[in-house]
Backbone as JSON Lines, residues from 0, in Angstrom:
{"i":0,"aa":"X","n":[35.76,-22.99,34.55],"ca":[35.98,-21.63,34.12],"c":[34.73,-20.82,34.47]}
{"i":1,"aa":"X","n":[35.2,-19.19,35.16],"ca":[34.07,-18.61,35.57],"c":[33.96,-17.7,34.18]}
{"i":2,"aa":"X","n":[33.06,-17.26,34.05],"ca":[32.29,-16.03,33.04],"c":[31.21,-14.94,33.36]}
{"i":3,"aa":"X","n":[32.14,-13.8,33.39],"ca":[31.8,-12.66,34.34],"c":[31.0,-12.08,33.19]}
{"i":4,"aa":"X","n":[30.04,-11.48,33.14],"ca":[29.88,-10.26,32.3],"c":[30.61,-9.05,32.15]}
{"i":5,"aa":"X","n":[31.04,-8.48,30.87],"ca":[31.95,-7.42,30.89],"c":[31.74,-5.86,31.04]}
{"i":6,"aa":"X","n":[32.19,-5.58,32.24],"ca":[31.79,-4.06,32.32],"c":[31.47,-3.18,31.57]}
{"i":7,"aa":"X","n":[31.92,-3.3,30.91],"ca":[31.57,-2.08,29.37],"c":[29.81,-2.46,29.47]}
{"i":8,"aa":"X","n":[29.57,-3.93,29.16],"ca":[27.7,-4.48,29.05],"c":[27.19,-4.0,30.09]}
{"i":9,"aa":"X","n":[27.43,-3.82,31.31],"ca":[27.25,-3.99,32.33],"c":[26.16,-2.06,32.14]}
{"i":10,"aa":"X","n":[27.66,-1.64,32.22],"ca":[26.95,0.33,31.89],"c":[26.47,0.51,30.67]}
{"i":11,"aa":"X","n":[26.03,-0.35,29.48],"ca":[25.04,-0.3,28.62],"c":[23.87,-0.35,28.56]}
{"i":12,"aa":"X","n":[23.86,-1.83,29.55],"ca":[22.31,-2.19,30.0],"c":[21.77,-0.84,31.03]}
{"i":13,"aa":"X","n":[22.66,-0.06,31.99],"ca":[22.17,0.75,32.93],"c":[21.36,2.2,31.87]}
{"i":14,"aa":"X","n":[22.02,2.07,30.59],"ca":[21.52,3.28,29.48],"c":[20.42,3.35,28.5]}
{"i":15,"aa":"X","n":[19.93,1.6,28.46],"ca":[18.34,1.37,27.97],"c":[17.4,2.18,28.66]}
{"i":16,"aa":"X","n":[16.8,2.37,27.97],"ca":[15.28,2.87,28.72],"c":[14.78,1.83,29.37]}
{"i":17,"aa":"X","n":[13.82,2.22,29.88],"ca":[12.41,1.28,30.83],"c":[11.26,1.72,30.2]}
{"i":18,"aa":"X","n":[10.6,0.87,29.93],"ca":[9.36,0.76,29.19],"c":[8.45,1.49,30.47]}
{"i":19,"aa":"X","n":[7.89,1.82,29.77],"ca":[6.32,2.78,31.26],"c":[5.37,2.72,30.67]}
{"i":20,"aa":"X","n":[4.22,2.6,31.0],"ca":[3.02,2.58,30.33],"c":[2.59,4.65,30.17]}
{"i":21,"aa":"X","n":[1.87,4.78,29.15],"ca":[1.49,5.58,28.79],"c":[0.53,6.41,29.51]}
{"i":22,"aa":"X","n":[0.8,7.41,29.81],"ca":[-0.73,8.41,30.48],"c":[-2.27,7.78,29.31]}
{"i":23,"aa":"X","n":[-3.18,8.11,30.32],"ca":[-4.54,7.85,29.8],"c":[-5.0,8.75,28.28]}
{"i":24,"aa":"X","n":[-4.19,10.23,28.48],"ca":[-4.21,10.83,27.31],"c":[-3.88,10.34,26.6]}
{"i":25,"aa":"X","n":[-2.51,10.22,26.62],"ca":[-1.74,9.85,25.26],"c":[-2.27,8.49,24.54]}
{"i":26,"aa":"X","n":[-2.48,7.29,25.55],"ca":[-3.1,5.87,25.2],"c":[-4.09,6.07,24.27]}
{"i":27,"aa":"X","n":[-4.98,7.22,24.47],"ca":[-6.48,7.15,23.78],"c":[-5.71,8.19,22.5]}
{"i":28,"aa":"X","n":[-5.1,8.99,22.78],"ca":[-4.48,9.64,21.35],"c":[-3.78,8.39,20.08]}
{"i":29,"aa":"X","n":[-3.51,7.78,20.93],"ca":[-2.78,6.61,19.99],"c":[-3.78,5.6,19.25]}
{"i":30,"aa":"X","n":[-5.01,5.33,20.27],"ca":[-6.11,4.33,19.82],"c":[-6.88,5.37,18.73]}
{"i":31,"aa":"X","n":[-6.75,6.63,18.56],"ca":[-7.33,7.22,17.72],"c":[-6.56,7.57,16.68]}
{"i":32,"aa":"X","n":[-5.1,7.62,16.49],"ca":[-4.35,7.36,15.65],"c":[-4.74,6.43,14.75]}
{"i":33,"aa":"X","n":[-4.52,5.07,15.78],"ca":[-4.54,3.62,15.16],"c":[-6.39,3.53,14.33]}
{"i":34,"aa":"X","n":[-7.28,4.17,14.69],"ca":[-8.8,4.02,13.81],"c":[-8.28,4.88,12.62]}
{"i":35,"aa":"X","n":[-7.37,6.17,12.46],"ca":[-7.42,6.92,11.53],"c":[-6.44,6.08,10.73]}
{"i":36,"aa":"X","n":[-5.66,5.8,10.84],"ca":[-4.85,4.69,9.85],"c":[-5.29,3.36,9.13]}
{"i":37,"aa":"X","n":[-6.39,2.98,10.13],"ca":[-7.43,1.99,9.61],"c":[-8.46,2.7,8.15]}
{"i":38,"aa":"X","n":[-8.48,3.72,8.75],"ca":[-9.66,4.46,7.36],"c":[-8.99,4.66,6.73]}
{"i":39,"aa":"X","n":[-7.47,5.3,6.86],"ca":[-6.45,5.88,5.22],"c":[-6.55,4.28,5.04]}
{"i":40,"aa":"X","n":[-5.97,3.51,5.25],"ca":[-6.01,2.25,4.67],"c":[-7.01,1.33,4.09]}
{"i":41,"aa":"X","n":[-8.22,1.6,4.83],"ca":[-9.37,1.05,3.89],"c":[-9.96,1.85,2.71]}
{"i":42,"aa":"X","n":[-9.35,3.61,3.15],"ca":[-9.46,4.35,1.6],"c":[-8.58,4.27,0.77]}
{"i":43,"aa":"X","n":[-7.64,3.65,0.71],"ca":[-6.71,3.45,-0.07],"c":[-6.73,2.17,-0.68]}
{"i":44,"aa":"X","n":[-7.57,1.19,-0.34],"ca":[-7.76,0.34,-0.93],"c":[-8.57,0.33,-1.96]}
{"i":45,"aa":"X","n":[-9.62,1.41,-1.05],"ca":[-10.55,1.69,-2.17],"c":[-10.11,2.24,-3.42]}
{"i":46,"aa":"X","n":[-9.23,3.44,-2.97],"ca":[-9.07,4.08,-4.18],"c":[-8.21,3.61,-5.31]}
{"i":47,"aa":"X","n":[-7.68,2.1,-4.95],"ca":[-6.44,1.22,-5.7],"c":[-7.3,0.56,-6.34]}
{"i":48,"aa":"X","n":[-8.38,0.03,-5.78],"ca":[-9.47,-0.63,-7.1],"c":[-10.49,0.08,-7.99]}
{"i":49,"aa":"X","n":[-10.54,1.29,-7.28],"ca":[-10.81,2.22,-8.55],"c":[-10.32,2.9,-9.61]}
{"i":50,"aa":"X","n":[-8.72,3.01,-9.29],"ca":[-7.75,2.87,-10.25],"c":[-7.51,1.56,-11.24]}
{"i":51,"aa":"X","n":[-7.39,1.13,-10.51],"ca":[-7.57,0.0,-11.36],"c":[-8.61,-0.8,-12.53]}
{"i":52,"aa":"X","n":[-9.8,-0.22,-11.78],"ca":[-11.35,-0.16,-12.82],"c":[-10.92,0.77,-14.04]}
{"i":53,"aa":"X","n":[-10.27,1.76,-13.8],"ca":[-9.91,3.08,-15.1],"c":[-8.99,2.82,-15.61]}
{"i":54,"aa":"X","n":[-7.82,1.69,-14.99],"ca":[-6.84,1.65,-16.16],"c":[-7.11,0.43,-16.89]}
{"i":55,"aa":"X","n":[-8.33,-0.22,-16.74],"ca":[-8.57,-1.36,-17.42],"c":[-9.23,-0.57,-18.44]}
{"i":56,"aa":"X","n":[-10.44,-0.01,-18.27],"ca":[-11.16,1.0,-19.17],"c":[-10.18,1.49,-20.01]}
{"i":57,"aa":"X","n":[-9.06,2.04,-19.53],"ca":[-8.13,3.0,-20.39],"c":[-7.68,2.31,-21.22]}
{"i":58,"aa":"X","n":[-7.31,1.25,-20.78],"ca":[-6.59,0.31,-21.74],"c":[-7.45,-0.36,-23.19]}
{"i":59,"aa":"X","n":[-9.0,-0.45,-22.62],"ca":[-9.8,-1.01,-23.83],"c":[-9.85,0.04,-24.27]}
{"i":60,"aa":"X","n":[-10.07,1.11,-24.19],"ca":[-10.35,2.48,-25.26],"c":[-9.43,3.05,-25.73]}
{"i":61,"aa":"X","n":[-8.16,2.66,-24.98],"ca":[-6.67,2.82,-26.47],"c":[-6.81,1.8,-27.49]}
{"i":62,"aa":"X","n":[-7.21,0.64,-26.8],"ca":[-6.55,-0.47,-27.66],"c":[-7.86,-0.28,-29.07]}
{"i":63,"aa":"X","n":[-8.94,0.21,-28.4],"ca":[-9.88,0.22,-29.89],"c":[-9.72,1.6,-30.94]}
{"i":64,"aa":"X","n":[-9.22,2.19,-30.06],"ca":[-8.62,3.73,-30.87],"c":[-7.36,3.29,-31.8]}
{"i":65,"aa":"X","n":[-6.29,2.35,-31.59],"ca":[-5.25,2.22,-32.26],"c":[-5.79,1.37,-33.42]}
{"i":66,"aa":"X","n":[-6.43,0.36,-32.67],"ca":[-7.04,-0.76,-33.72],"c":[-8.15,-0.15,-34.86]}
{"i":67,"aa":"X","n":[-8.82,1.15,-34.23],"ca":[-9.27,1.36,-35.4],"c":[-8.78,2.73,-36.73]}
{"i":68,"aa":"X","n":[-7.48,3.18,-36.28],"ca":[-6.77,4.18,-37.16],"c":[-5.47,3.02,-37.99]}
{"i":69,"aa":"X","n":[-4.97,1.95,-37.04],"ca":[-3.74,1.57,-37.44],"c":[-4.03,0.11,-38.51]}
{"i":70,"aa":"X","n":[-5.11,0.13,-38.22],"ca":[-5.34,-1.5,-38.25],"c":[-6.22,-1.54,-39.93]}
{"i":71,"aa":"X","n":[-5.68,-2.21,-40.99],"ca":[-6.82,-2.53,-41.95],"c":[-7.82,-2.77,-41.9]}
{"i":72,"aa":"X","n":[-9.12,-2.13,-42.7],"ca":[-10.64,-2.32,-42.36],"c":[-10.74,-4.17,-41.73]}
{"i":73,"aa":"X","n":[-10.17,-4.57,-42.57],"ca":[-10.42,-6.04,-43.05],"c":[-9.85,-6.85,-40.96]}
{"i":74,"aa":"X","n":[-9.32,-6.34,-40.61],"ca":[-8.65,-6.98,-39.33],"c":[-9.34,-6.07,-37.98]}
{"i":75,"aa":"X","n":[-10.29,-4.71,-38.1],"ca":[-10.67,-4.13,-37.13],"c":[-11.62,-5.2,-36.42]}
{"i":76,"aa":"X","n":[-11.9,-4.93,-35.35],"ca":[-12.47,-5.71,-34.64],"c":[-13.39,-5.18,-34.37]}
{"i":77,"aa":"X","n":[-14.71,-4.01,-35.29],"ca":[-15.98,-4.08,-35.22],"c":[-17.11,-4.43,-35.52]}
{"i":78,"aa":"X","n":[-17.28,-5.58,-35.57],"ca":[-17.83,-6.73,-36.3],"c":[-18.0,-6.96,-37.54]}
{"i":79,"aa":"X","n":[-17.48,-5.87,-38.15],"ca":[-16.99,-6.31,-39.82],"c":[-16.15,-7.27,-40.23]}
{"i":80,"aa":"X","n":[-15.58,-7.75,-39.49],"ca":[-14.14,-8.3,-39.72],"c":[-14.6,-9.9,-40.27]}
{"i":81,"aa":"X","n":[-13.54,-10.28,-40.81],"ca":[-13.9,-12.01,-41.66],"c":[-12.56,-12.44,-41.01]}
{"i":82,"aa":"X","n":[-13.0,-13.41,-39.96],"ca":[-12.2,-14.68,-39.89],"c":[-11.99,-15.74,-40.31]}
């Protein structure tokens, strides 16, 4: 048994593009793209662990604000407390 490829594939493949390499402009526009995406991304890392430094902070300075309005003298946790 023969197995032709089917015409319909045939005038699909003729409708892909062709890859071309890039003018010298555009190449170096892109390599300067690609450094500026490197810096949003290494500032964004940054700025995710500095968030993160403040919501740890945030979190100890609620948790001693609740603990010390909600909480009986006897259970606050400023070194008064009897365990």
């Amino acid at each position: 048994m023969l197995l032709r490829p089917h015409p319909v594939s045939a005038r699909v493949d003729g409708l892909r593009p062709t890859r071309q390499k890039l003018p010298v402009g555009v190449a170096s526009a892109v390599s300067s793209g690609e450094d500026q995406l490197a810096e949003v991304l290494a500032e964004n890392k940054r700025l995710r662990a500095s968030l993160d430094k403040a919501v740890k902070i945030n979190d100890k300075m609620w948790t001693g604000i609740v603990d010390l309005h909600l909480l009986p003298k006897d259970q606050q946790a400023n070194g008064n407390a009897t365990s």
